[in-house]
VMD Tcl script that draws the C-alpha trace (Angstrom):
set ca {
  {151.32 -13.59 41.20}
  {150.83 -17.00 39.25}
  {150.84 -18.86 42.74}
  {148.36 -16.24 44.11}
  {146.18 -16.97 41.20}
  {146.89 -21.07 41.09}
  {145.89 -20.94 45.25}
  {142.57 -18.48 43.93}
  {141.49 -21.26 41.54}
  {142.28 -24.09 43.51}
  {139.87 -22.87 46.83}
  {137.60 -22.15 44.33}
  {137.39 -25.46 42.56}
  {137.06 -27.15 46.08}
  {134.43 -24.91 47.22}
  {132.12 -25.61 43.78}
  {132.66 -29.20 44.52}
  {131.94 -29.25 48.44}
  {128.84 -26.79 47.69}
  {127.32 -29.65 44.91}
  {128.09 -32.66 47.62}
  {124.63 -34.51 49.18}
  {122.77 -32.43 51.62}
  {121.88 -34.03 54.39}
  {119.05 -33.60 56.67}
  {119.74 -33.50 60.34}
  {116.50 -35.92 61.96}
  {117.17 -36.46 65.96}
  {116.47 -39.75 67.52}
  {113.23 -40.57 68.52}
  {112.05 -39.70 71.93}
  {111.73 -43.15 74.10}
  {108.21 -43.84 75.18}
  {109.40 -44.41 78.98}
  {110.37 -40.77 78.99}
  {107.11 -39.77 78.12}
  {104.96 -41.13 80.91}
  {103.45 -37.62 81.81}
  {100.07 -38.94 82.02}
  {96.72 -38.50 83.46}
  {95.54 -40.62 86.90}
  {92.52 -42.42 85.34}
  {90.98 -45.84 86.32}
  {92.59 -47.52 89.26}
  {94.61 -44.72 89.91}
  {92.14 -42.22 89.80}
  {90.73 -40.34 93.18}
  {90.06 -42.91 95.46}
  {86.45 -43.64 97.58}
  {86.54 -42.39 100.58}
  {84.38 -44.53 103.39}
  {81.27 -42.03 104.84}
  {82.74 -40.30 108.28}
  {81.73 -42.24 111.48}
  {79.50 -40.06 113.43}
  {78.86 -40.66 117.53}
  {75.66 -40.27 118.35}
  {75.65 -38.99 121.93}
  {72.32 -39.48 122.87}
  {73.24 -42.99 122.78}
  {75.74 -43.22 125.23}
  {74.92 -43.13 128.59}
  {78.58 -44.81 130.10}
  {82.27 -43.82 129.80}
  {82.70 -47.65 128.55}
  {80.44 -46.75 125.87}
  {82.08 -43.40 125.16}
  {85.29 -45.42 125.08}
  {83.62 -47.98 122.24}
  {82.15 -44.85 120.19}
  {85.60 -42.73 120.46}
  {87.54 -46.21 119.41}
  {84.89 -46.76 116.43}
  {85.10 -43.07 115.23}
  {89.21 -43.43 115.32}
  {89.01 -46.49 113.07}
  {86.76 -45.16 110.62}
  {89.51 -41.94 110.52}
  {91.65 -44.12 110.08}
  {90.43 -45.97 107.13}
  {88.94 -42.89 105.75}
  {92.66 -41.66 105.81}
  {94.62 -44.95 104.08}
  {93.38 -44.67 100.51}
  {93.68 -40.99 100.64}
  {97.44 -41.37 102.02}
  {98.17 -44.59 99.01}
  {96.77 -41.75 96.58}
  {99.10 -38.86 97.38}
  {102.14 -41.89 97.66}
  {101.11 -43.26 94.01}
  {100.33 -39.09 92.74}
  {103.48 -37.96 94.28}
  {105.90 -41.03 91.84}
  {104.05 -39.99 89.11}
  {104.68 -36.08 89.45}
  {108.71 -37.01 90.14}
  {108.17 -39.30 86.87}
  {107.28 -36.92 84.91}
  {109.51 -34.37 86.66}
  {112.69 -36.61 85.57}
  {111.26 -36.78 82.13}
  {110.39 -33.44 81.56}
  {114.52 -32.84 82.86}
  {115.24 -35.85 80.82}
  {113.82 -33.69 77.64}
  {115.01 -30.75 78.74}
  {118.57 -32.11 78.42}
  {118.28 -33.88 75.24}
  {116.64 -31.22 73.41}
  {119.68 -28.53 74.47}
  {122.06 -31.40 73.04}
  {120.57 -31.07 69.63}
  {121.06 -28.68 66.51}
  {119.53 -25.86 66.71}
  {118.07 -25.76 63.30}
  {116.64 -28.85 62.52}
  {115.17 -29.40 58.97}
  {112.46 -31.87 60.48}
  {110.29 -30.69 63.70}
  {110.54 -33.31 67.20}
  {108.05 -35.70 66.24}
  {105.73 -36.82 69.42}
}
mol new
graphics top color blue
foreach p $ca { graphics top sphere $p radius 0.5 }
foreach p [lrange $ca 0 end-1] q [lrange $ca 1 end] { graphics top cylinder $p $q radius 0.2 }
display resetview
């Protein structure tokens, strides 16, 4: 009975002091700014300027050599009409897997973390 007691008022001693020891708040790291490059195309990288279509005017052409000329024009306008457009979707396409990674990236490191955190995720 006296041990009973003795082990009763021991637990309870530790317990008063481990409840009065220094609370601590639980802040996470800060989020790295290369993880949050989710932004907007603006400026340079913004929609591109497309050159005006090439159009044939028929009523020109009066030879197959000058069909030939008209058909190789109108190809090289398409073509140039269709470069920026393709650099666009190249340059839009590493920005959506950027932010893609990071939003995976986030997704990750917020799971790792307490989930009751005294402080909210400052962006």
């Amino acid at each position: 009975m006296k041990r009973r007691l003795l082990a009763l008022a021991l637990s309870t001693c530790c317990l008063a002091v481990s409840a009065c020891g220094e609370k601590r708040i639980q802040v996470p790291i800060p989020i790295p700014p290369e993880r949050m490059d989710c932004t907007e195309l603006s400026g340079a990288d913004a929609r591109p300027t497309i050159p005006p279509e090439y159009v044939i005017d028929w009523s020109k052409v009066t030879t197959v050599q000058q069909a030939h000329a008209e058909h190789d024009a109108f190809v090289t306008r398409l073509r140039e009409r269709e470069r920026p457009v393709a650099l666009y979707v190249v340059r839009l396409e590493g920005r959506v897997f950027a932010c893609a990674d990071d939003a995976a990236w986030l997704r990750d490191y917020t799971s790792r973390l307490p989930k009751s955190l005294d402080v909210p995720l400052a962006r």
